[in-house]
MARNU-840032 format. One record per residue (C-alpha): chain; x negated, y, z negated. Coordinates in Angstrom, 3 decimals. Layout:
residues N
<site chain="A" east="X" north="Y" up="Z"/>
...
***
This chain:
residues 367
<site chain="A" east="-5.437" north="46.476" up="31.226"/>
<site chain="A" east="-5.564" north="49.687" up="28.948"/>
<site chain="A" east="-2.839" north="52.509" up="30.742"/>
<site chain="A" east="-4.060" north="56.210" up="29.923"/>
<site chain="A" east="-1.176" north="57.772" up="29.237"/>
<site chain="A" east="-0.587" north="61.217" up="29.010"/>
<site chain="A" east="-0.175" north="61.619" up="25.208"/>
<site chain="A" east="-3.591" north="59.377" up="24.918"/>
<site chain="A" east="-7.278" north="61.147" up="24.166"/>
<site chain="A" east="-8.141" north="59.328" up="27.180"/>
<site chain="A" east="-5.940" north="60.358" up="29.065"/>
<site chain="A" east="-6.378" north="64.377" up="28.269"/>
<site chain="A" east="-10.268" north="63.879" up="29.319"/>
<site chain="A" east="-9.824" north="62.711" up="32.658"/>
<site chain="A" east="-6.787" north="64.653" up="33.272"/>
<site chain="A" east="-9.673" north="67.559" up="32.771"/>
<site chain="A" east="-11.946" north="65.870" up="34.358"/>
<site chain="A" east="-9.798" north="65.810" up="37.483"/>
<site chain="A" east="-8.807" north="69.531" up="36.955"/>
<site chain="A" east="-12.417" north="70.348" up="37.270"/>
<site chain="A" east="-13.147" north="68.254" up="39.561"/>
<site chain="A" east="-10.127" north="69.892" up="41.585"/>
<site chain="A" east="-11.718" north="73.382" up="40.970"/>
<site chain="A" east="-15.205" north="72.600" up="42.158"/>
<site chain="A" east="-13.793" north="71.346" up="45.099"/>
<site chain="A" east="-11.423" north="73.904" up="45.871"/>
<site chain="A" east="-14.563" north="76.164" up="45.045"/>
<site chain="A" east="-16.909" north="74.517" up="47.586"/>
<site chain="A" east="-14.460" north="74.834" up="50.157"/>
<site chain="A" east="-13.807" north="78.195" up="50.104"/>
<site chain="A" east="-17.210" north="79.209" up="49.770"/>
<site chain="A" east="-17.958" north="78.918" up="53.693"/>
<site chain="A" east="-14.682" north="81.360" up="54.320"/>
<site chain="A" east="-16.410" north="83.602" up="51.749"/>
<site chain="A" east="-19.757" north="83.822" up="54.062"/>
<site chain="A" east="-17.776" north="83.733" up="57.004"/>
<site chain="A" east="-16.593" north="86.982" up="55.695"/>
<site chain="A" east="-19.790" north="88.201" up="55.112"/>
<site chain="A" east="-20.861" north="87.347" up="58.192"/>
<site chain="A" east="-18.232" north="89.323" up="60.066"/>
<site chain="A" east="-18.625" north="92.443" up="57.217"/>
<site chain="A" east="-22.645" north="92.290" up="58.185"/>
<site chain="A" east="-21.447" north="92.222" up="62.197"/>
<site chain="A" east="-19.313" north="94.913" up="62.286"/>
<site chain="A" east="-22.102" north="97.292" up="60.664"/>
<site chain="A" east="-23.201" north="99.880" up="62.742"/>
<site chain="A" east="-26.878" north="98.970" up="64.422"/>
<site chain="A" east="-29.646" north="99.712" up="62.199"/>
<site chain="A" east="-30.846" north="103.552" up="63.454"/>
<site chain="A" east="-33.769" north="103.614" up="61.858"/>
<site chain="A" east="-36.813" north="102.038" up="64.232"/>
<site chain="A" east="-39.976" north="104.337" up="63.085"/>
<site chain="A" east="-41.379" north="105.516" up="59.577"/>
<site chain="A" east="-40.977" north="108.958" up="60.699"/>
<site chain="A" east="-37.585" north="110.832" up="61.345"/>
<site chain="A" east="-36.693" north="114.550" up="62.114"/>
<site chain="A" east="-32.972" north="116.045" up="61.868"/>
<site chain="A" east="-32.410" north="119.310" up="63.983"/>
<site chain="A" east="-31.783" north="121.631" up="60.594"/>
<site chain="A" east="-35.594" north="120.743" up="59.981"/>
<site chain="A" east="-36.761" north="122.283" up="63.116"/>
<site chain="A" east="-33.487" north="125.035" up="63.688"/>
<site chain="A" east="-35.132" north="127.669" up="62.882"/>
<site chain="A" east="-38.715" north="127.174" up="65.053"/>
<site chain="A" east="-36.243" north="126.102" up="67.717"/>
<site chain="A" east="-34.169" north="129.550" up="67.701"/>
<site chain="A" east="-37.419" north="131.093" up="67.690"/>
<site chain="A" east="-38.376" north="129.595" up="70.823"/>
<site chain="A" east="-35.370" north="129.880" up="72.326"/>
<site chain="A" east="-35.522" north="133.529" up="71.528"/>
<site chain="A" east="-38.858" north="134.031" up="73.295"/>
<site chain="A" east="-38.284" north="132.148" up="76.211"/>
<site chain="A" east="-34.808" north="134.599" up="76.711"/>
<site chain="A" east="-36.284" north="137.457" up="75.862"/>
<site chain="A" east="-39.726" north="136.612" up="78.587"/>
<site chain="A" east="-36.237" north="135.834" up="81.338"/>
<site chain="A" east="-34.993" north="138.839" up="80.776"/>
<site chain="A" east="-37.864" north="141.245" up="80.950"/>
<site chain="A" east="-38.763" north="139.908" up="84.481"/>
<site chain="A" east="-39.159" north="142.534" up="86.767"/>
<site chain="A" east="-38.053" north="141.309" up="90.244"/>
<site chain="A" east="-38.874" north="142.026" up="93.584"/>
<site chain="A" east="-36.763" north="143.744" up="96.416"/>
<site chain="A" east="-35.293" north="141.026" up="98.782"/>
<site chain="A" east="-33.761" north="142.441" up="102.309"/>
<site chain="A" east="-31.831" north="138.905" up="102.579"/>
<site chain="A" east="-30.784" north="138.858" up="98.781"/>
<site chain="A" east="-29.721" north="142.345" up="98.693"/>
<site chain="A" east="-28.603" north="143.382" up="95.018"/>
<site chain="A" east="-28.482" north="139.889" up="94.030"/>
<site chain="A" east="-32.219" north="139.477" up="93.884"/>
<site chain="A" east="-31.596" north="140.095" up="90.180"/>
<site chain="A" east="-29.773" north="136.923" up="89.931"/>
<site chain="A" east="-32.020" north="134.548" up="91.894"/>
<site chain="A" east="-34.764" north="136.265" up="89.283"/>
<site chain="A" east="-33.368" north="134.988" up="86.881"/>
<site chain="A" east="-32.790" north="131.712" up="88.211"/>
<site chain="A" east="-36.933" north="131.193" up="88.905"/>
<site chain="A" east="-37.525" north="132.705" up="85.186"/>
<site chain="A" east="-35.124" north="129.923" up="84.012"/>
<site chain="A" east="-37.352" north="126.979" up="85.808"/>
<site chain="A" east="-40.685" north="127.867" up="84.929"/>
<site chain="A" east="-39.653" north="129.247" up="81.312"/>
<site chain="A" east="-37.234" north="125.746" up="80.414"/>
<site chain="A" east="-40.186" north="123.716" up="81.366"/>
<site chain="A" east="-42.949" north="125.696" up="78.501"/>
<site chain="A" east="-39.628" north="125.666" up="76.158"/>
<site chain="A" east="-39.934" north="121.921" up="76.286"/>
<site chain="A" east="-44.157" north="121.688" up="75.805"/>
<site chain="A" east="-43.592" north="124.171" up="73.038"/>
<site chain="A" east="-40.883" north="122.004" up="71.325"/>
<site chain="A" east="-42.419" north="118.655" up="71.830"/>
<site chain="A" east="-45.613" north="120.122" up="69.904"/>
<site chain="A" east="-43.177" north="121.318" up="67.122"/>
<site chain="A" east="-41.724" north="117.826" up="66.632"/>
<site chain="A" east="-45.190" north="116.106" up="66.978"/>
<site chain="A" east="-45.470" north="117.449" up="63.536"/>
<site chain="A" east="-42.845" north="114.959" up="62.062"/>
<site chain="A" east="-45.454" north="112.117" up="62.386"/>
<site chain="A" east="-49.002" north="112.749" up="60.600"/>
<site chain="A" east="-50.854" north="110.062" up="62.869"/>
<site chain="A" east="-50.224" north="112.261" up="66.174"/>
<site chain="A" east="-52.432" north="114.923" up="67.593"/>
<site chain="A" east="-51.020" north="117.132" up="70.267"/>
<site chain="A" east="-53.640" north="119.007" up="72.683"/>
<site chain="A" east="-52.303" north="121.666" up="74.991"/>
<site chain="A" east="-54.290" north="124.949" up="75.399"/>
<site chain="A" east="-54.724" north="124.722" up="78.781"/>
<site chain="A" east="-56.945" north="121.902" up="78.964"/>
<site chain="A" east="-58.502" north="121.338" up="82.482"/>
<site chain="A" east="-59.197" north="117.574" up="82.666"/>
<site chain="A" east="-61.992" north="116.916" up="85.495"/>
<site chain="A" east="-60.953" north="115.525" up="88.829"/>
<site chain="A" east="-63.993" north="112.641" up="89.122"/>
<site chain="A" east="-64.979" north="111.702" up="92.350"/>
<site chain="A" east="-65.359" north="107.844" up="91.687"/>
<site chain="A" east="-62.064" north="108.548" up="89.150"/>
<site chain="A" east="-59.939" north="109.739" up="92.601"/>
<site chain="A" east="-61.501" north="106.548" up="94.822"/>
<site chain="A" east="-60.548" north="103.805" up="92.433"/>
<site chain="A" east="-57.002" north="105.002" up="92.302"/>
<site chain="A" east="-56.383" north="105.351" up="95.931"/>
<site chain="A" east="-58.111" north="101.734" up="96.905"/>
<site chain="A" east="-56.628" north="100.145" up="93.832"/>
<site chain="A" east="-53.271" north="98.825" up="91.841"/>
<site chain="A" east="-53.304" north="100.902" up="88.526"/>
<site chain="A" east="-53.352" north="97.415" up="86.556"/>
<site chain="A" east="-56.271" north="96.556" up="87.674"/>
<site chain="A" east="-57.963" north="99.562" up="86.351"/>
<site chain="A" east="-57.393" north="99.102" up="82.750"/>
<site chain="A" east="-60.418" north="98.507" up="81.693"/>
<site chain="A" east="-62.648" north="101.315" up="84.136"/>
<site chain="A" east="-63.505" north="103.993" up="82.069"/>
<site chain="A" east="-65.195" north="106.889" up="83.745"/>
<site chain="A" east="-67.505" north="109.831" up="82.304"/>
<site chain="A" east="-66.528" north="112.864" up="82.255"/>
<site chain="A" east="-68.941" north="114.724" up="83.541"/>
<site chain="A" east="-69.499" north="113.201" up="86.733"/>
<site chain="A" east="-69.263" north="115.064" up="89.705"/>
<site chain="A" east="-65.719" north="116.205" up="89.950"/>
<site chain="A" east="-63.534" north="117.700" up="92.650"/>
<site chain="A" east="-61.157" north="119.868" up="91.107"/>
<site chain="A" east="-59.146" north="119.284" up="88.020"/>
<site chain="A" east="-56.066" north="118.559" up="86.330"/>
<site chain="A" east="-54.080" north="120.634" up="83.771"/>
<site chain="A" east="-51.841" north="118.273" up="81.688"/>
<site chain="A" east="-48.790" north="119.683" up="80.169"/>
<site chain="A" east="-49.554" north="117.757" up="76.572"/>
<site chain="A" east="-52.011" north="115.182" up="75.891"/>
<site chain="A" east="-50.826" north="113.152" up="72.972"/>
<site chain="A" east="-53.292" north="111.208" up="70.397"/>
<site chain="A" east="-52.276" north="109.011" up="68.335"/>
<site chain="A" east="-54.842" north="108.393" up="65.651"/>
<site chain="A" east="-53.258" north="104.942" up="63.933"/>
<site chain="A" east="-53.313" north="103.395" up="67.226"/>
<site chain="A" east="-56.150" north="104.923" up="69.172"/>
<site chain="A" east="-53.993" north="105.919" up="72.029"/>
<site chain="A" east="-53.472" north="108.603" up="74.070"/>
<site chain="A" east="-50.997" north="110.141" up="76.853"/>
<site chain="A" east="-50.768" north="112.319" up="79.121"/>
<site chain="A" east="-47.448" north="114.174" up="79.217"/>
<site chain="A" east="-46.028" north="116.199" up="82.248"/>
<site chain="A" east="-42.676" north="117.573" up="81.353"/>
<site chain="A" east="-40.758" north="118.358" up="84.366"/>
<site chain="A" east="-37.441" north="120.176" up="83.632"/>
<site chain="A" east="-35.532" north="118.023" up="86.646"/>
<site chain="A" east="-37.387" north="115.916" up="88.820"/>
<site chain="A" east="-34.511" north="116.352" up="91.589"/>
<site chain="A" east="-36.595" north="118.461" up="93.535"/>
<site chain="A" east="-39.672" north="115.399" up="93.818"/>
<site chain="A" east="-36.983" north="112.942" up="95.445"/>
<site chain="A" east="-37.829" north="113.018" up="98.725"/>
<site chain="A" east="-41.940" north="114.632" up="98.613"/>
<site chain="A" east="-44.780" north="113.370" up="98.183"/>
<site chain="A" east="-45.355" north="115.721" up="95.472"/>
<site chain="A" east="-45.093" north="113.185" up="92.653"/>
<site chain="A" east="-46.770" north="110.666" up="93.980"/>
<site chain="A" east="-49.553" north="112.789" up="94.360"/>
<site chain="A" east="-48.835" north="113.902" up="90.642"/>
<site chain="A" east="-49.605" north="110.965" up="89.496"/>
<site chain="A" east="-52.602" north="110.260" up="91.442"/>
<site chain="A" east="-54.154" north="113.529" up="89.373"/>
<site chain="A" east="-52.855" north="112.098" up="86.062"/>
<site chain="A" east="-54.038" north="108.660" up="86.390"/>
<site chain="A" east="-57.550" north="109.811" up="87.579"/>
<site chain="A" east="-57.684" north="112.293" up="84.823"/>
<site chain="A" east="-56.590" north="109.337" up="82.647"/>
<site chain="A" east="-59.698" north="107.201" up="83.477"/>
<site chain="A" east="-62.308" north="109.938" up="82.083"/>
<site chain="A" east="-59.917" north="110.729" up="79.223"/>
<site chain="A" east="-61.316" north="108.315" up="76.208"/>
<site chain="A" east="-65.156" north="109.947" up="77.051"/>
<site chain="A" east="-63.545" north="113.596" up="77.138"/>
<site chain="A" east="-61.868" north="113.123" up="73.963"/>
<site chain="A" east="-64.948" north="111.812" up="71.979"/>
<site chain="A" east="-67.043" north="114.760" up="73.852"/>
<site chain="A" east="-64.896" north="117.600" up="73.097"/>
<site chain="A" east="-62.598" north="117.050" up="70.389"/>
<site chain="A" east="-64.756" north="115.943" up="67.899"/>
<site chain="A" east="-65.397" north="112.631" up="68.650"/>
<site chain="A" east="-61.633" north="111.810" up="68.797"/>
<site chain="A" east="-61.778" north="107.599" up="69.840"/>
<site chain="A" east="-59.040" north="105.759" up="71.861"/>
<site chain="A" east="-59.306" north="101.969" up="73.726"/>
<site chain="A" east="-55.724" north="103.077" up="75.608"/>
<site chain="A" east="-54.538" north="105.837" up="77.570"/>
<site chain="A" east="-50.865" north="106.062" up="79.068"/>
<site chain="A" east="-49.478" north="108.264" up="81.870"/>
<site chain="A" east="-46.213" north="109.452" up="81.595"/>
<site chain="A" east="-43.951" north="111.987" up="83.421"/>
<site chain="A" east="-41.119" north="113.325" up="81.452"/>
<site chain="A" east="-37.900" north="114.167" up="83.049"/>
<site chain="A" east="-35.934" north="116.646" up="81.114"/>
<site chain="A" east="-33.006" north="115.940" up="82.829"/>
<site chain="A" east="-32.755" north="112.646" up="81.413"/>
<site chain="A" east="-32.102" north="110.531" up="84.817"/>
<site chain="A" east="-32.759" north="107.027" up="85.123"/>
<site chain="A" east="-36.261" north="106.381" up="84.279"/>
<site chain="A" east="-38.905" north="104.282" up="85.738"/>
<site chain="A" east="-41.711" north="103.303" up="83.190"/>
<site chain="A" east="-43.154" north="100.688" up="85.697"/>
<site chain="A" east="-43.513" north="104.207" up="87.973"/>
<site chain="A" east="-44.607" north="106.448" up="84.833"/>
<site chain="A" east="-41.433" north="108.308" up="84.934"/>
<site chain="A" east="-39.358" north="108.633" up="81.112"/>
<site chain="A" east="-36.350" north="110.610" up="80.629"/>
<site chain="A" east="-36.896" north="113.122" up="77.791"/>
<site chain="A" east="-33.864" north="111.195" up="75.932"/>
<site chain="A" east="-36.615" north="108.227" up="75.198"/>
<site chain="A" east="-39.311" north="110.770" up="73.764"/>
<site chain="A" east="-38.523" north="109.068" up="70.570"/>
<site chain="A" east="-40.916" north="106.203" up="71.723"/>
<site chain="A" east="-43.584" north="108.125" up="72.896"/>
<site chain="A" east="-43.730" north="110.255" up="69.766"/>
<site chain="A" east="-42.969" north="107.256" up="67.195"/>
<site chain="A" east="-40.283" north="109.772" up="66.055"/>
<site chain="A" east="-36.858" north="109.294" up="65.333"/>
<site chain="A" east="-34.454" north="111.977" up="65.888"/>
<site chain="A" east="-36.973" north="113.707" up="68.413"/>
<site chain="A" east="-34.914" north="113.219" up="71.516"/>
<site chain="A" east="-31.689" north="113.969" up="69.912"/>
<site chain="A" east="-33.385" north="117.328" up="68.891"/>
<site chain="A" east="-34.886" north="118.026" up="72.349"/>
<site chain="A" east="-30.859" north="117.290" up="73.561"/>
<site chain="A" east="-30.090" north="120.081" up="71.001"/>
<site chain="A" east="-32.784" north="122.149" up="72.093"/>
<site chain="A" east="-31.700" north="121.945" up="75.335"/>
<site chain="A" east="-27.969" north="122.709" up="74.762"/>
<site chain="A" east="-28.559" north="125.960" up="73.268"/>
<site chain="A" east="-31.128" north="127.279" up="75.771"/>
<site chain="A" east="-28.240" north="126.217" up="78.454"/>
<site chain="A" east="-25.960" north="128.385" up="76.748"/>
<site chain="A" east="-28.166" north="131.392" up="76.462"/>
<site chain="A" east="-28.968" north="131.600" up="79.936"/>
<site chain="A" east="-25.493" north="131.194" up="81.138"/>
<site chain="A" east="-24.826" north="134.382" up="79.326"/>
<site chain="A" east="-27.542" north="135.803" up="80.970"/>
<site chain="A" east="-26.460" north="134.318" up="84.448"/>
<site chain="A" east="-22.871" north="135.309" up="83.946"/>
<site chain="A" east="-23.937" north="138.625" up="83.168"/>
<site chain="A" east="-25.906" north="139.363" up="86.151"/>
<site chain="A" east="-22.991" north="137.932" up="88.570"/>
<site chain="A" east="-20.540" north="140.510" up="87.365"/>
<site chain="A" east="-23.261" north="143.263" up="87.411"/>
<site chain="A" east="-23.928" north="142.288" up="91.767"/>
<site chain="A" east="-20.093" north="141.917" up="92.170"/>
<site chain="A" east="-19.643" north="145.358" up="90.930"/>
<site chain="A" east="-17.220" north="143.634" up="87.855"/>
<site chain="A" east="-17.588" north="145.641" up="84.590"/>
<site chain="A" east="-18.024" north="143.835" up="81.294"/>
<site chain="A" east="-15.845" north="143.388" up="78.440"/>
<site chain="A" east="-15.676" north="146.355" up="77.207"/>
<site chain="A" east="-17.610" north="148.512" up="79.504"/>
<site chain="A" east="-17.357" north="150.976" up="81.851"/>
<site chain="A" east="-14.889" north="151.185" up="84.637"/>
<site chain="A" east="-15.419" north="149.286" up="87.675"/>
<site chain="A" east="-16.291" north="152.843" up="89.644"/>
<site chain="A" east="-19.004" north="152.893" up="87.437"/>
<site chain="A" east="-19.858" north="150.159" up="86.646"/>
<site chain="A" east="-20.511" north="149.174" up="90.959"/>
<site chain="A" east="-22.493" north="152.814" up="91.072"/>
<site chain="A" east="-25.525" north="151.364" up="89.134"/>
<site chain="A" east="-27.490" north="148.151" up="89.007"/>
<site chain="A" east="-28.672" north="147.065" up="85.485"/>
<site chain="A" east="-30.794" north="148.853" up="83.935"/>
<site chain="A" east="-33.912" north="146.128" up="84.048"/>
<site chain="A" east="-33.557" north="146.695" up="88.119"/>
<site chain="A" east="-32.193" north="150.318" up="88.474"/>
<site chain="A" east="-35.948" north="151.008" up="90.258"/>
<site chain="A" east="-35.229" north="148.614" up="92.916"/>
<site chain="A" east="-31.882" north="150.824" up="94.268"/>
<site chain="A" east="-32.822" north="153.980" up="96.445"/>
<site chain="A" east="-36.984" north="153.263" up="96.363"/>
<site chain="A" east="-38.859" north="152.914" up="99.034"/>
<site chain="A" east="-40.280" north="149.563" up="99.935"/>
<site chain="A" east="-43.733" north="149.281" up="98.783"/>
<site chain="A" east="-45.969" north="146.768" up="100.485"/>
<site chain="A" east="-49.463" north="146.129" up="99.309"/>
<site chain="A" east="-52.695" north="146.271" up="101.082"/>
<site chain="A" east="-55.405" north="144.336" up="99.971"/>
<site chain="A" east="-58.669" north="147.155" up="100.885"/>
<site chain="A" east="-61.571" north="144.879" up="102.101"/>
<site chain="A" east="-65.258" north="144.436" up="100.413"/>
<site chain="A" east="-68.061" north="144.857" up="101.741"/>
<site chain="A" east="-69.351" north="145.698" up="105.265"/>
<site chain="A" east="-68.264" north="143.352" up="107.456"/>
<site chain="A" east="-64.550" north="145.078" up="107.329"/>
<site chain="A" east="-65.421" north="148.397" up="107.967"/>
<site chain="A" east="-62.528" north="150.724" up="109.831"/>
<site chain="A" east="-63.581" north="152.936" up="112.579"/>
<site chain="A" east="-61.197" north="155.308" up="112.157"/>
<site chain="A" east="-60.764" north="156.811" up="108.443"/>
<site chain="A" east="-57.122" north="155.215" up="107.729"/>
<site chain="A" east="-58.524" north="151.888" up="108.615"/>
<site chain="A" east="-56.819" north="151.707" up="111.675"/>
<site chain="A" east="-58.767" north="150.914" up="115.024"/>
<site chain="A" east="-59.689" north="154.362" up="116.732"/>
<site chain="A" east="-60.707" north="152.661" up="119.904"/>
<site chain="A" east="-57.091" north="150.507" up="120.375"/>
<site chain="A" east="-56.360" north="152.757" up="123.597"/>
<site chain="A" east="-59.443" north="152.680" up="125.254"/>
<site chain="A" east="-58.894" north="150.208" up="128.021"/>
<site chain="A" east="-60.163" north="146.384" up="127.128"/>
<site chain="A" east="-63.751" north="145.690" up="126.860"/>
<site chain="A" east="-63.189" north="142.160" up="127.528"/>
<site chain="A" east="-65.497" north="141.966" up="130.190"/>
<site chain="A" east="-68.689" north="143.558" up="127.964"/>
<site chain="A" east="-68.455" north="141.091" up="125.519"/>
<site chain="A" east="-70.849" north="138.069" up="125.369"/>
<site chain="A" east="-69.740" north="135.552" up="126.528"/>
<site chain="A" east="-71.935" north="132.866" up="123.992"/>
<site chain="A" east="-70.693" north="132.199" up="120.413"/>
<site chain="A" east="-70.119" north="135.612" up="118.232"/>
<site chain="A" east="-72.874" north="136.990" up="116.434"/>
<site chain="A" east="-71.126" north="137.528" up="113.270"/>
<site chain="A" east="-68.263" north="135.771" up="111.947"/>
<site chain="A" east="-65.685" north="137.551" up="109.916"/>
<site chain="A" east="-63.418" north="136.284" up="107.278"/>
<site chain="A" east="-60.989" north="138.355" up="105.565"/>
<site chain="A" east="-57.190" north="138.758" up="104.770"/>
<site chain="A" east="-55.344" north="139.097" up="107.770"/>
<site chain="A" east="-55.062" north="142.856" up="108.835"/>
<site chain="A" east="-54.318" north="143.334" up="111.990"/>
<site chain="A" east="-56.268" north="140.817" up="113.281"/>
<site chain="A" east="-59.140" north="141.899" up="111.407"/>
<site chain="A" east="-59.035" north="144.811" up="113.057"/>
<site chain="A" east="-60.194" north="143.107" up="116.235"/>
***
C-alpha cells in the first residue's frame, strides 16, 4: 500500500486535483445565488413602457399645443354674451363657463388629430363629415345585440333618416380598421339621460354603413372592422363592453405611446388658462379691482370692457318678420287692428278651417 505523502509527485497532483475539484464545486454552487441575483436585479426593473412602435413626448407637440390652446382662449374670450334678468352682471361669467364646454371639447378633436400624426398607418377624418342615418342601419340596432351585427354591413346610400356627425373617424390603414370617436369633455352630465344611450344608437348605425362610405368617398379607403367608441375626457372609469374609454387610454386607440399623457398635458394647461379667465371675471361682477388696477370705486362703476354694451342698453328682443302671404298684418305695425271689435266667434264656420297657418308664434298668429 503506496502512502502519497505530501513531499511525493503524487501526492502534489491530487492535492491539485482536489483544489480544483474544490473550486469547481464551490463555483457550481454559487452560480444559482449569482442568477438568483439576477433574477431579483431583472424584478425590481421598472415595467417595460414601451408597448407600440410609435411614441410622442409633449416637447414634440408643445408648440401646436400652445397654439391651440391660444385659439381656443382667445374664441372664450371674444364671446359676446347675452343680457340675463336672473344672472344680472354675472352673465359674463356663466359666458364664459358655456364657451369653456363647447370650446374644451374641439380643443380635444383638434389635439387628437395632431397626435394621430405620430403613427404613419393612421388616417384621421373630421371635416364635418355627415355619416347617413340608414333606415334598415337604425332597425337592426334597436331589435338586435350589437354582437350579433358584426358581420351586417349596410350601403350607404340607402334611404336614410337623418345623419350623424362623428367627432373623428379614425383609419387605420395596417389593420383595416376604423372608429368612430366622440370626445365628450365629461360625461357627468349623460348619467342619468337617455342621451347616451341614444348616442350610441347613432354611432353604431352610422358604424354599419361605414366600410361602403369609406371605399365610396375617400378614395376607396378598405376596412373588414369598425369600432365605436365614446371618449371621456374626464378620464372616469370606463366601460369598453358599453363603448365608453377614458381619454387616459387613447394610447390604445391611436397605437401611440405618450398620446394620453400629452392629452393630460394638454388638458392641464387649458385648465389653467381659463381659471385666469374665470378668476378674472369673478372679481370684475364682485366689483374687486385687479392687481394693480384701478380703485375699487372704479373699478365697480364699469363692467369689462368685452360687456360694457350690456350695462345701461335697452333690452333688444328679436322679431322674426313672416314670409309670404299667409301672415299678413292688418294693421301696418303687424298688430291686429280688429282686437277690439267685439268677438266674431259666432260668424265663423263652424267645419274644419279653410286655410291652415304655420308660423313662429306671434301672438297667436295674429289670430
Amino acid at each position: 500500500m503506496t502512502n502519497l505523502h505530501s513531499s511525493s509527485p503524487h501526492g502534489k497532483v491530487l492535492r491539485a486535483a482536489i483544489a480544483a475539484s474544490s473550486n469547481d464545486h464551490a463555483g457550481t454552487a454559487s452560480t444559482p445565488r449569482c442568477h438568483f441575483a439576477d433574477r431579483l436585479a431583472v424584478q425590481t426593473e421598472p415595467p417595460v413602457l414601451r408597448r407600440y412602435p410609435h411614441i410622442v413626448l409633449y416637447p414634440e407637440v408643445e408648440a401646436d399645443f400652445d397654439l391651440l390652446i391660444e385659439k381656443a382662449i382667445n374664441a372664450i374670450a371674444e364671446g359676446e354674451p347675452v343680457e340675463d334678468e336672473i344672472l344680472g352682471h354675472y352673465v359674463n361669467v356663466a359666458s364664459l363657463v358655456r364657451a369653456v364646454s363647447f370650446r374644451e371639447g374641439k380643443l380635444l378633436e383638434q389635439a387628437v388629430e395632431r397626435l394621430s400624426k405620430a403613427n404613419p398607418n393612421l388616417v384621421v377624418l373630421m371635416q364635418s363629415i355627415k355619416l347617413p342615418l340608414v333606415k334598415a342601419a337604425i332597425e337592426a340596432v334597436a331589435g338586435n345585440d350589437w354582437q350579433h351585427l358584426e358581420e351586417v354591413r349596410l350601403d350607404c346610400e340607402a334611404p336614410a333618416k337623418g345623419s350623424y356627425t362623428p367627432d373623428l373617424i379614425v383609419v387605420n390603414r395596417r389593420r383595416h380598421s376604423a372608429f368612430i370617436l366622440d370626445l365628450k369633455r365629461s360625461l357627468a352630465s349623460y348619467g342619468d339621460t337617455s342621451r347616451l344611450e341614444e348616442l350610441k344608437l347613432k354611432m353604431m348605425a352610422a358604424a354599419m354603413i361605414l366600410p361602403d362610405w369609406l371605399y365610396k368617398t375617400q378614395k376607396r379607403i378598405m376596412v373588414d372592422t369598425v369600432g365605436v367608441a365614446i371618449v371621456d375626457g374626464a378620464s372616469r372609469p370606463s366601460d369598453h363592453a358599453a363603448g365608453v374609454w377614458a381619454l387616459s387610454e387613447i394610447d390604445d386607440l391611436l397605437e401611440i405611446d405618450g398620446a394620453a399623457a400629452c392629452m393630460a398635458e394638454l388638458r392641464h394647461r387649458f385648465g389653467n388658462r381659463v381659471q385666469q379667465l374665470l378668476k378674472a371675471e369673478a372679481r370684475r361682477a364682485l366689483g374687486i379691482p385687479q392687481p394693480g388696477s384701478a380703485p375699487l370705486a372704479a373699478a365697480s362703476s364699469q363692467l369689462p370692457s368685452r360687456f360694457g354694451a350690456l350695462r345701461g342698453a335697452g333690452r333688444l328682443i328679436a322679431r322674426c318678420e313672416p314670409d309670404g302671404e299667409t301672415f299678413d298684418s292688418d294693421g301696418p305695425d303687424g298688430a291686429d287692428d280688429m282686437a277690439d271689435e267685439p268677438d266674431r266667434d259666432e260668424d265663423r264656420p263652424s267645419g274644419p278651417p279653410q286655410r291652415i297657418r304655420v308660423g313662429f308664434v306671434r301672438k297667436l298668429l295674429d289670430a
